[in-house]
C-alpha positions as CSV (number, residue, x, y, z in Angstrom):
1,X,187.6,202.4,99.9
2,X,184.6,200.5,99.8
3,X,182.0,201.3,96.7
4,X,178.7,200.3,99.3
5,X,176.3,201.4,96.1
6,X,177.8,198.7,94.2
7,X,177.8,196.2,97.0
8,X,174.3,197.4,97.3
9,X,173.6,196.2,93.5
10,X,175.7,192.6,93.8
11,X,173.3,192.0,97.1
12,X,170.2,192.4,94.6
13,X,172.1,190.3,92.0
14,X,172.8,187.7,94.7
15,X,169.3,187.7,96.5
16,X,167.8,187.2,93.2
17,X,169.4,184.6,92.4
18,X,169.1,182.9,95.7
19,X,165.7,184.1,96.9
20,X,161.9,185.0,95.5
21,X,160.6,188.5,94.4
22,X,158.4,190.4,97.1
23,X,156.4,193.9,96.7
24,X,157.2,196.8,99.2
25,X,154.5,198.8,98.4
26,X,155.2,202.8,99.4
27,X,152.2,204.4,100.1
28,X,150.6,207.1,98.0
29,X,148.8,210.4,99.4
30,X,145.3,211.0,99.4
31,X,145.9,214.7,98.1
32,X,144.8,217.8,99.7
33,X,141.0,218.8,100.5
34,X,139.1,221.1,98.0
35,X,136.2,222.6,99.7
36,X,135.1,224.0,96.3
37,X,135.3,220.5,94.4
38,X,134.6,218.8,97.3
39,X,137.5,215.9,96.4
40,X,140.8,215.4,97.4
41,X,143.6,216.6,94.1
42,X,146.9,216.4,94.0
43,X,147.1,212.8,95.6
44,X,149.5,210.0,94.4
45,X,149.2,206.5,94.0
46,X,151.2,203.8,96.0
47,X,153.9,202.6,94.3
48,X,155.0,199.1,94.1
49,X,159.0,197.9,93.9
50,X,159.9,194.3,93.3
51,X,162.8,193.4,95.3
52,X,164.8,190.3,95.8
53,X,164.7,188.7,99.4
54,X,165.0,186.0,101.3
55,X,163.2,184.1,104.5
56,X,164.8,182.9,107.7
57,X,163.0,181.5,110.6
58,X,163.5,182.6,114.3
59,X,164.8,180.3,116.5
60,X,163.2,181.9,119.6
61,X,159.4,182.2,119.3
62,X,158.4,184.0,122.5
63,X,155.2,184.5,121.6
64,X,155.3,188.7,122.4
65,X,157.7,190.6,120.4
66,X,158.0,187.4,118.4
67,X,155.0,185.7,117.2
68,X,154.6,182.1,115.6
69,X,153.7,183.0,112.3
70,X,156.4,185.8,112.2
71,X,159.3,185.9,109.4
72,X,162.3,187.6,109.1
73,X,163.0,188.9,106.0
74,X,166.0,189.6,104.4
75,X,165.7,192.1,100.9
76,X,167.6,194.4,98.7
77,X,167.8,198.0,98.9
78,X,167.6,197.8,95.1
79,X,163.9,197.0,93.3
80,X,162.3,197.3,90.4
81,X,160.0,200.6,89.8
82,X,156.8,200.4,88.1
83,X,158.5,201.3,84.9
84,X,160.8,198.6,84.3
85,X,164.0,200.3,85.9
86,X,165.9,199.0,88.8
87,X,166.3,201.6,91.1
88,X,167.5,202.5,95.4
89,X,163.6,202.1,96.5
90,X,162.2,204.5,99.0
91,X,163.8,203.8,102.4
92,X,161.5,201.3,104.0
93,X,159.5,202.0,107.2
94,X,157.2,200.1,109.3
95,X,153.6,201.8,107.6
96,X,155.0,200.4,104.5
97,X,153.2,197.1,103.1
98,X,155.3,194.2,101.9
99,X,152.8,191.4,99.7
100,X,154.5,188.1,99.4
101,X,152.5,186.1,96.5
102,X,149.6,188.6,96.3
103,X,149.3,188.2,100.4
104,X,150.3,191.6,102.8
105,X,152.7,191.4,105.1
106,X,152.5,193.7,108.1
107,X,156.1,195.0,109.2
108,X,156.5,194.9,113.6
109,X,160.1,195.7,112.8
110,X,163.0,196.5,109.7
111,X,166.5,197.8,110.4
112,X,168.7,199.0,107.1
113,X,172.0,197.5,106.9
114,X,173.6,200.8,106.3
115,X,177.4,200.6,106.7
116,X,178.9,203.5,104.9
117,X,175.7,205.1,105.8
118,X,174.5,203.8,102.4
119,X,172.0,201.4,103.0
120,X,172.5,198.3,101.2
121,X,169.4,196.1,102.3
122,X,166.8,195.2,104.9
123,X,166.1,193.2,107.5
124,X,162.5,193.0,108.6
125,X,160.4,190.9,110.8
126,X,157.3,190.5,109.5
127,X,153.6,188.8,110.1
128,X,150.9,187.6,107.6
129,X,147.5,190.0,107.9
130,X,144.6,188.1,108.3
């Protein structure tokens, strides 16, 4: 029987060797309303993971679902926390941020590669903000 939470951690291993480090950057929450305080409390910072990926270009650019400065992205389900510890991050979603060398990176699309139903990394098509 496959051990996908290991095959998981040799796909970090292997895509950090190969690739670059990118931020997915969770976002936080702004907290809930105080109409005595007048502030927001309880809210939580974004939170940044460094994860191991890779670019591939698309050999089709047709200009509507797939636009010309669009990348595909290919990055471990494994990243380093703001702590120092390599953990699963967050599973990722399209109103997450991803920041390539300092610069965001809006996600049209990302699909887990979950076999097992343990997702072991992402793919993501992704497009510079401007």
């Amino acid at each position: 029987m496959t051990d996908w939470e290991a095959e998981a951690m040799n796909i970090y291993h292997e895509l950090k060797s190969e690739g670059f480090e990118m931020i997915v950057r969770i976002p936080g929450f702004s907290g809930v309303w105080d109409p005595v305080s007048m502030s927001f409390i309880g809210g939580l910072p974004d939170t940044d993971y460094k994860v191991a990926a890779v670019k591939k270009s698309y050999s089709v650019i047709d200009g509507s679902i797939i636009g010309p400065n669009d990348v595909m992205l290919v990055f471990s389900s494994y990243g380093v926390d703001p702590s120092g510890d390599l953990v699963k991050i967050p599973r990722i979603r399209k109103l997450n941020k991803l920041l390539i060398r300092g610069i965001e990176q809006l996600i049209i699309n990302v699909s887990p590669v979950d076999p097992g139903n343990v997702t072991i990394m992402y793919e993501a098509q992704s497009r510079e903000v401007y």
